[in-house]
C-alpha positions, 0 to 999 in steps of 0.5 A: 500500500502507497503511503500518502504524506501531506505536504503541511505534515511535511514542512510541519517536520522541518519546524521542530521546536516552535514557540507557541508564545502568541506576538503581532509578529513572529520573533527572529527564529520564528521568521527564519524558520518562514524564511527556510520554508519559502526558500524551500519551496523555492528551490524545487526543480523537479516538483510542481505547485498546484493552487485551484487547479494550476500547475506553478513552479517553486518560484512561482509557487514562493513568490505567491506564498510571499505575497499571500504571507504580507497581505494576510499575514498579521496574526502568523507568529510561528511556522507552523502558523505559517503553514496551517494558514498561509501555505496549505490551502486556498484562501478563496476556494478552500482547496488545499494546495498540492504538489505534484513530485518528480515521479508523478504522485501527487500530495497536499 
């Protein structure tokens, strides 16, 4: 049997050890560990980035996870925070967002 991973569970593994203090902002550690994540997301090559049906790049994929990060933002104080709201699904549509790998399997 296939074993399906989600991407949030994913990146939720490179996050060990978060804070769970609430702030306006996410302190310095917190915003590197955002920071890591995007940069992650932006340097696959052989993986694709699906929001509502369309396939993106990494950088495509990052530079929209950027973007959606400074409008909606204000309340992510942590990285897993980040991921629960900003970089798993739709804001929108409420689809989750996928990521189609090399080998042609796809995960949310």
């Amino acid at each position: 049997m296939m074993r399906r991973r989600s991407l949030p569970a994913a990146l939720m593994a490179l996050t060990t050890g978060m804070a769970g203090a609430s702030r306006a902002a996410p302190d310095d550690m917190e915003q590197a560990r955002i920071e890591r994540l995007l940069r992650y997301v932006e340097t696959q090559k052989r993986a694709t980035f699906v929001r509502n049906g369309k396939a993106y790049s990494g950088r495509e994929a990052a530079l929209f996870l950027r973007a959606k990060y400074a409008k909606m933002g204000e309340h992510v104080t942590t990285a897993a925070q980040f991921i629960e709201q900003i970089a798993s699904r739709s804001s929108t549509t409420g689809e989750p967002y996928l990521v189609r790998l090399a080998d042609g399997r796809t995960v949310a």
